[in-house]
C-alpha positions as CSV (number, residue, x, y, z in Angstrom):
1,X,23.3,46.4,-10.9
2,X,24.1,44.6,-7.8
3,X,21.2,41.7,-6.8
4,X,19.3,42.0,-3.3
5,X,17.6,38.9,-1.9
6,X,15.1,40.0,0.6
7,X,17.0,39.0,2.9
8,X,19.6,41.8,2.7
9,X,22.4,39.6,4.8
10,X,22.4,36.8,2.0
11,X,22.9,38.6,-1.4
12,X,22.6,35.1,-2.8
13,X,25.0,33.0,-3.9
14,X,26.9,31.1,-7.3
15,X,25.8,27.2,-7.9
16,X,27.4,25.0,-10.2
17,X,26.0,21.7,-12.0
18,X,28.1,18.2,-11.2
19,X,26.9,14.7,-11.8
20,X,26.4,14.6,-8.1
21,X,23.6,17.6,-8.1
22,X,23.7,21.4,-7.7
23,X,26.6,22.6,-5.6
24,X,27.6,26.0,-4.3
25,X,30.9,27.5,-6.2
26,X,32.4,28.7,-2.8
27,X,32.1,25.5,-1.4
28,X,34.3,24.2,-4.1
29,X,37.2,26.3,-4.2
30,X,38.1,25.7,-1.0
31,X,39.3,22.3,-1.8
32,X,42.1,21.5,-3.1
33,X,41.2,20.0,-6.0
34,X,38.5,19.9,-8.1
35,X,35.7,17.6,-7.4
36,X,35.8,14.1,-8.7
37,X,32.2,14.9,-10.5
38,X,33.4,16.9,-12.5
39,X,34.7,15.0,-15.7
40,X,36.9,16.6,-18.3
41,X,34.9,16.2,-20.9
42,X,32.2,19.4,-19.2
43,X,35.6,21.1,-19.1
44,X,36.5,20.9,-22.2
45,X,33.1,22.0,-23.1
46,X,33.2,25.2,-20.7
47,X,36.2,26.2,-22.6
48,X,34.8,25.9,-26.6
49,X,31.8,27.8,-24.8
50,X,33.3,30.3,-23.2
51,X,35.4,31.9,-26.4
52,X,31.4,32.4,-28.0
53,X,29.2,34.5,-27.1
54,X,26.7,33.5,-24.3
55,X,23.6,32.9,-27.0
56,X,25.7,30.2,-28.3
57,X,24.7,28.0,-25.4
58,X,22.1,25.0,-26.4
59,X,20.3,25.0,-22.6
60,X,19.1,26.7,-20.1
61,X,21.3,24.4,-17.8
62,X,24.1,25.4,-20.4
63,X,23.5,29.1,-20.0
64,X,23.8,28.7,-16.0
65,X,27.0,26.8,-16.0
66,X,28.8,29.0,-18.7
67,X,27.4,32.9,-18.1
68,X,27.5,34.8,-14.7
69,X,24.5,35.7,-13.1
70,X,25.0,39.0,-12.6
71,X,27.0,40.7,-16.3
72,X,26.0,37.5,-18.3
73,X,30.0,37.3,-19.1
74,X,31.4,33.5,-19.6
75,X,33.0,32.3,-17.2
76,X,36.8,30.9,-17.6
77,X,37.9,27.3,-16.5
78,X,41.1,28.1,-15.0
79,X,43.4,25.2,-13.6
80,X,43.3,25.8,-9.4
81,X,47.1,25.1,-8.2
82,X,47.3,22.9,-4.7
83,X,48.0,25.4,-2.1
84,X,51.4,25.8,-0.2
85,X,51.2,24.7,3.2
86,X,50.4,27.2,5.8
87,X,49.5,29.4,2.8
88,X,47.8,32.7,3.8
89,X,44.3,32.9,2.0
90,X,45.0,35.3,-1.0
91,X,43.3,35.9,-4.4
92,X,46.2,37.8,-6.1
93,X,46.6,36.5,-9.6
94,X,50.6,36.2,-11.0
95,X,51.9,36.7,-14.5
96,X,49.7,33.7,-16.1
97,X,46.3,34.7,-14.4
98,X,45.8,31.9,-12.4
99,X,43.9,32.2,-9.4
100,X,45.2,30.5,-6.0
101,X,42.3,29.2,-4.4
102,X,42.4,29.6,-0.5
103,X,43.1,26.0,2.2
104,X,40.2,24.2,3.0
105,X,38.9,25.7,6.0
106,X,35.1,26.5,7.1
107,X,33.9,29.1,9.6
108,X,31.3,28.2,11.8
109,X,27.8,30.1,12.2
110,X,25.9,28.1,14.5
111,X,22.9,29.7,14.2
112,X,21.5,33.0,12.4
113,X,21.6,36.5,13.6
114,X,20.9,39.9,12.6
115,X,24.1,40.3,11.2
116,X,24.6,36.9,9.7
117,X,21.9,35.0,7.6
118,X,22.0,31.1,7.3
119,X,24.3,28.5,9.8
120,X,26.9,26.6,8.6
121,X,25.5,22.7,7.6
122,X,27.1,19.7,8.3
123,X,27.9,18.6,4.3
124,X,28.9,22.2,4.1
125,X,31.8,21.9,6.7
126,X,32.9,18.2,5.2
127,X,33.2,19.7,1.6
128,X,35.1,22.8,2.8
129,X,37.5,21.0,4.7
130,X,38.1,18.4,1.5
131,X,37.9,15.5,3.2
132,X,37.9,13.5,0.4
133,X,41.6,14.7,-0.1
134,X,42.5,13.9,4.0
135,X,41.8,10.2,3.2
136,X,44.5,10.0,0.9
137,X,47.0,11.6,3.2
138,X,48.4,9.2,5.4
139,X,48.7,11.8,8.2
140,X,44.8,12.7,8.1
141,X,43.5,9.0,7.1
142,X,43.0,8.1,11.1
143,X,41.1,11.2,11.6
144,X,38.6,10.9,8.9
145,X,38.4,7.1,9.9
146,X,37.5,7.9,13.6
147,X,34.9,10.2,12.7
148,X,33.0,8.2,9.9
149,X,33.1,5.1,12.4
150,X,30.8,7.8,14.7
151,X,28.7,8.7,12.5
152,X,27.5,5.1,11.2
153,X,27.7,4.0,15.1
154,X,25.6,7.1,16.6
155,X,23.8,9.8,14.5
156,X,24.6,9.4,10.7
157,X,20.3,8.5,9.5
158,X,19.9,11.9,12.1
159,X,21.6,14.1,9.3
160,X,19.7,15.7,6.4
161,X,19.7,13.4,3.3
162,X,22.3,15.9,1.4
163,X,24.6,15.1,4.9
164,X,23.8,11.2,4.3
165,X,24.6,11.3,1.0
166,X,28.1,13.2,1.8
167,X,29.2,10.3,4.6
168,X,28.0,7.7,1.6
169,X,30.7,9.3,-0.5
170,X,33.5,9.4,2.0
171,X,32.6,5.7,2.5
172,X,33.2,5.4,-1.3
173,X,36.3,6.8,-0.9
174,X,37.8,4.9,1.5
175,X,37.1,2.3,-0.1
176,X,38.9,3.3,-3.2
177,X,41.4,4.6,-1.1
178,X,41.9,1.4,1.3
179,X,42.1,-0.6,-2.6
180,X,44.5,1.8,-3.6
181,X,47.1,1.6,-1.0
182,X,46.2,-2.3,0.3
183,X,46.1,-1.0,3.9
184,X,43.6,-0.5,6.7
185,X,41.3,-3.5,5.4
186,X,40.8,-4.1,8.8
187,X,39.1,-0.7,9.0
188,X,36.6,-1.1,5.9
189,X,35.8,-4.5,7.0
190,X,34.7,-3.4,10.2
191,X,32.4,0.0,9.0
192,X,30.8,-2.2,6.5
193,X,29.7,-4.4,9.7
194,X,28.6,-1.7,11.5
195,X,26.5,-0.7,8.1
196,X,24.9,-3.2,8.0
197,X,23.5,-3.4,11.4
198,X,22.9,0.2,11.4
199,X,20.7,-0.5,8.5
200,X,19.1,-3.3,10.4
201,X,17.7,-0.9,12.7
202,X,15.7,1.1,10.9
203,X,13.8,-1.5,9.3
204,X,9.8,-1.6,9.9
205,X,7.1,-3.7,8.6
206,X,9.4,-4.7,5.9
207,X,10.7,-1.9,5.0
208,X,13.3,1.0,5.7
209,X,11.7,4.1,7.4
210,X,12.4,7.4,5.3
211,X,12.6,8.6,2.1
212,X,12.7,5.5,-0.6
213,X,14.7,7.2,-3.4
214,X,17.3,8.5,-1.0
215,X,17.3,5.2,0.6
216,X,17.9,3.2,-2.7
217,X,20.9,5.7,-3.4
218,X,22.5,4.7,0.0
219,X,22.0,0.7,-1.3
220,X,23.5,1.4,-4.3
221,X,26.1,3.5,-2.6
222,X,26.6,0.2,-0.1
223,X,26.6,-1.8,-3.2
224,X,29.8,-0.3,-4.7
225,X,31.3,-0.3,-1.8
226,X,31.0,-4.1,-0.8
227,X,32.0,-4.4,-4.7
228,X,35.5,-2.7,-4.0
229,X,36.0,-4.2,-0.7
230,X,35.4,-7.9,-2.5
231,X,37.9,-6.8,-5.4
232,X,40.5,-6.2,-3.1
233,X,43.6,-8.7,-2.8
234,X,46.3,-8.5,-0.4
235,X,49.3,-10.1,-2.4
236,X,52.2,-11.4,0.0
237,X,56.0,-11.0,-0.4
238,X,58.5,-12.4,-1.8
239,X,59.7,-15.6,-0.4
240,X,62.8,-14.6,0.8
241,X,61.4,-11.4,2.4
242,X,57.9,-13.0,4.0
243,X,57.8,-11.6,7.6
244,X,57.7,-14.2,9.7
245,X,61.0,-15.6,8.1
246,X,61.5,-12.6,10.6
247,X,63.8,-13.8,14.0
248,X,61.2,-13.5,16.3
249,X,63.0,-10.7,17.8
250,X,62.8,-9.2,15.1
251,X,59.2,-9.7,14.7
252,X,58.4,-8.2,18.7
253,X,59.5,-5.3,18.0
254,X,57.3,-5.1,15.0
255,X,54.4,-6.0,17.4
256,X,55.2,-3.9,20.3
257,X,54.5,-0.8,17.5
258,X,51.3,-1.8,17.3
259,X,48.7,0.3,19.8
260,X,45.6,-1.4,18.8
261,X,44.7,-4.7,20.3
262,X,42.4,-5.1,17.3
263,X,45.8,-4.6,15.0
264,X,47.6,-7.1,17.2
265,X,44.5,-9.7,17.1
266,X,44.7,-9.6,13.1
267,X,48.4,-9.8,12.9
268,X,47.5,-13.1,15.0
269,X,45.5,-14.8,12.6
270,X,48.3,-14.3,10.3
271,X,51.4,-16.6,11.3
272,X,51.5,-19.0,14.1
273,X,54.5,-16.6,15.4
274,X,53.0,-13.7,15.7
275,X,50.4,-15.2,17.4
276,X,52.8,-16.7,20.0
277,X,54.3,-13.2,20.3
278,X,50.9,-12.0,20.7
279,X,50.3,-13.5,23.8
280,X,53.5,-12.1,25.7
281,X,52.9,-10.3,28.7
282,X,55.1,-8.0,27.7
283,X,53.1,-7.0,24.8
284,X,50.0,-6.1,26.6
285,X,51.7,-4.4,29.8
286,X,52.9,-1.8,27.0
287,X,49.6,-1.5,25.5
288,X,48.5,-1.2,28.9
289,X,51.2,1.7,29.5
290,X,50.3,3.7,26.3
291,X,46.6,4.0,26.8
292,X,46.2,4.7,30.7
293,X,47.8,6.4,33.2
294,X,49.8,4.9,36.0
295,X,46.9,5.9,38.9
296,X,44.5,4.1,36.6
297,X,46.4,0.9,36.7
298,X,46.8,1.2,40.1
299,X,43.3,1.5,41.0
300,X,42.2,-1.2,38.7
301,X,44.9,-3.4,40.7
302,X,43.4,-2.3,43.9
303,X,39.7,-3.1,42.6
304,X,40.2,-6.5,41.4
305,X,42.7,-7.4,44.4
306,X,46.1,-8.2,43.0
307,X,47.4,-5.1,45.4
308,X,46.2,-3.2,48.3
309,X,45.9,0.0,48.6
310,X,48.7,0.3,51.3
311,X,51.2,-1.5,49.7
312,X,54.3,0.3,48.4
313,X,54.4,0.9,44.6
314,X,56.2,-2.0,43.6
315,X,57.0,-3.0,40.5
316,X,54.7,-5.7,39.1
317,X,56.1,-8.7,37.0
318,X,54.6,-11.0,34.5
319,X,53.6,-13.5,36.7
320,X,51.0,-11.5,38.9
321,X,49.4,-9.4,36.6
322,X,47.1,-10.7,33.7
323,X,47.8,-7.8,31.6
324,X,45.9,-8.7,29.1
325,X,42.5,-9.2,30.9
326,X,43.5,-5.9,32.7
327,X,43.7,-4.2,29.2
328,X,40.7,-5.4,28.4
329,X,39.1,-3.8,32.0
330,X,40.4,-0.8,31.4
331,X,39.2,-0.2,28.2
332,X,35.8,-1.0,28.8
333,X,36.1,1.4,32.0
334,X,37.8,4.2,30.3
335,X,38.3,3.8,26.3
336,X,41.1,4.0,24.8
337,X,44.0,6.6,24.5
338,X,42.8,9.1,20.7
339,X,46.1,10.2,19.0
340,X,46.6,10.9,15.4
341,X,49.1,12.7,14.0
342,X,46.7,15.7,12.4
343,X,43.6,17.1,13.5
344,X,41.1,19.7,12.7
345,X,42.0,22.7,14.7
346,X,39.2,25.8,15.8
347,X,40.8,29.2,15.8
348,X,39.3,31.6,18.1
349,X,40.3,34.7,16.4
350,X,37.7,33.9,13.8
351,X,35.8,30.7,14.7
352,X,37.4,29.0,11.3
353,X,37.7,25.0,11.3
354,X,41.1,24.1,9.5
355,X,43.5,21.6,9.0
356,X,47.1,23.3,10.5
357,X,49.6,22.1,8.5
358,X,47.8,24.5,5.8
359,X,46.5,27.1,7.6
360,X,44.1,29.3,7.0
361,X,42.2,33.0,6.4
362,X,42.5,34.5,9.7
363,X,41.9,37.9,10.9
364,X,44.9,38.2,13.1
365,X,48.0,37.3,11.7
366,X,49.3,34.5,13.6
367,X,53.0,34.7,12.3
368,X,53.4,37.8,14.0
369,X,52.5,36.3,17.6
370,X,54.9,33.9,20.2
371,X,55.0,30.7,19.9
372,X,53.0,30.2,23.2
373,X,50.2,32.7,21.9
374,X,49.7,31.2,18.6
375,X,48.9,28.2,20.6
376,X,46.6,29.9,22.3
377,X,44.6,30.7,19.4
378,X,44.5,27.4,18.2
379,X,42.9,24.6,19.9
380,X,42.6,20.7,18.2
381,X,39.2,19.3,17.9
382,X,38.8,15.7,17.9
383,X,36.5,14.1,16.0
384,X,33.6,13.7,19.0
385,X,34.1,17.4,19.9
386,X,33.6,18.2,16.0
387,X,30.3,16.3,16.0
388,X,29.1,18.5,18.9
389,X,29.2,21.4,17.2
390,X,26.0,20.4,14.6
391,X,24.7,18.3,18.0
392,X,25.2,15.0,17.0
């Protein structure tokens, strides 16, 4: 017998029980891998259960993880294969039974209507677009990076403590992620900063404003964090093969790769070389080149009086321009150029979130359609347009 809410639009749905509290089973499978909460050992204990009968189970808790709600059959903990990119979302099983779970993708419901029950959370759209996984991919990692340093700069004690507790565990795993690969300490160092003084601000009459549990979760949470980030060693070379045993030339092309002037300040404090290389005019007229247009370098040279504005478009040496102070004036003025090699991409057809590279369940097949019109279809969403759609 089927099962009706009250609300006929939401028949309900499946939770499952991880060490990190009661999660829906949809939300899941559309990762690509199983959650980190849940241990092998509950596997393992799945299985013996679910060759007995359901009144074998010890719990109630038991009884909820292992039957179905609806026949009170036990469930089967099937291994979920890491889906193909640009894999279409199907549930067919093959010759061993194994079902393909779809890409992580999300559609959004902004708000409720007669048709739809329930809107689509923030920790809803993070744990169906896995991106837990996207921080171990190198071509995601800046993404994921950009938006966690907006959340803890802007709106991240606005969410709902489930949504806190979901930007507390991507912290988590950038850390482990940033110890893993010894890169992008520069990146950790900095959002554990902007922690803290985030923290800083919501302190009154000696203590935190909000819930105390949740808010001894996120010092714990902080805690394990700053434990990693200590732990963390960044072992040099050998001898032979040290980099600023480099020729310099060499080593400027290294530097002019760089697009960050907080990269190329680092690199700096590292040998006395770079640091000489670092304060090349050349260097920063590039940077200078990558971030802003040419009219935007022109007007900033008209503003502060190195050109006029009737002067032919000349080309500027070394010697008049203090490129790096006119950096530094631009990016105040107009921030700096966003790139990253994937992004989260809206599809219009069906107003799905996804990652393209693995596509996802859409309701017009895409493969069929010109290149042009695909395009079309899908537009890239950086990480300040994602935040606006949960108005943050």
């Amino acid at each position: 017998m089927p099962f009706l809410s009250r609300d006929w639009r939401s028949p309900g749905e499946e939770w499952v029980k991880t060490e990190e509290g009661w999660e829906q089973k949809k939300i899941l499978e559309c990762g690509n891998s199983p959650p980190r909460s849940l241990n092998s050992s509950l596997d393992e204990e799945d299985k013996d259960r679910s060759t007995d009968s359901p009144s074998r189970c010890s719990s109630d808790e038991d009884k909820e993880n292992a039957c179905v709600r609806g026949g009170g059959q036990p469930t089967k903990s099937l291994p979920r294969p890491i889906p193909t990119p640009g894999l279409a979302h199907r549930k067919s099983n093959d010759s061993s039974g194994i079902n393909y779970s779809p890409p992580p993708h999300c559609q959004i419901t902004v708000k409720p209507s007669r048709e739809v029950g329930g809107y689509t959370g923030f920790s809803d759209v993070i744990k169906r677009l896995d991106f837990k996984s996207a921080l171990h991919d190198a071509r995601r990692f800046n993404y994921v990076c950009k938006l966690l340093e907006l959340l803890i700069n802007e709106s991240v004690m606005s969410l709902s403590g489930t949504a806190q507790k979901v930007v507390f565990s991507l912290l988590e795993e950038l850390a482990h992620t940033v110890s893993h690969n010894k890169s992008n300490l520069r990146v950790l160092n900095q959002m554990l900063e902007n922690l803290k003084a985030m923290l800083m601000e919501y302190y009154c009459f000696g203590q935190q404003l909000g819930s105390s549990p949740l808010w001894e979760q996120h010092h714990q949470a902080i805690s394990r964090i700053r434990a990693v980030a200590q732990q963390i060693r960044l072992d040099g070379g050998p001898a032979p093969f040290a980099l600023h045993r480099l020729p310099p030339e060499c080593l400027r092309e290294v530097v002019l790769r760089l697009n960050d002037h907080r990269d190329l300040a680092s690199s700096a404090q590292a040998y006395r070389v770079l640091a000489e290389i670092a304060e090349e005019s050349r260097i920063w007229r590039q940077l200078c080149q990558y971030h802003f247009s040419g009219a935007q370098i022109q007007a900033q040279l008209v503003a502060t009086g190195v050109r006029s504005a009737s002067a032919p478009p000349t080309e500027l040496t070394a010697a008049t321009v203090d490129w790096q102070a006119l950096y530094h004036r631009l990016r105040r003025l107009h921030g700096l150029r966003e790139e990253y090699a994937e992004m989260v991409h809206l599809c219009r057809a069906c107003r799905c979130l996804f990652w393209k590279p693995l596509g996802h369940p859409c309701s017009v097949n895409l493969a069929r359609l010109p290149a042009d019109e695909r395009d079309r279809y899908c537009v890239p969403i950086p990480p300040l347009t994602f935040l606006t759609f949960f108005s943050l």
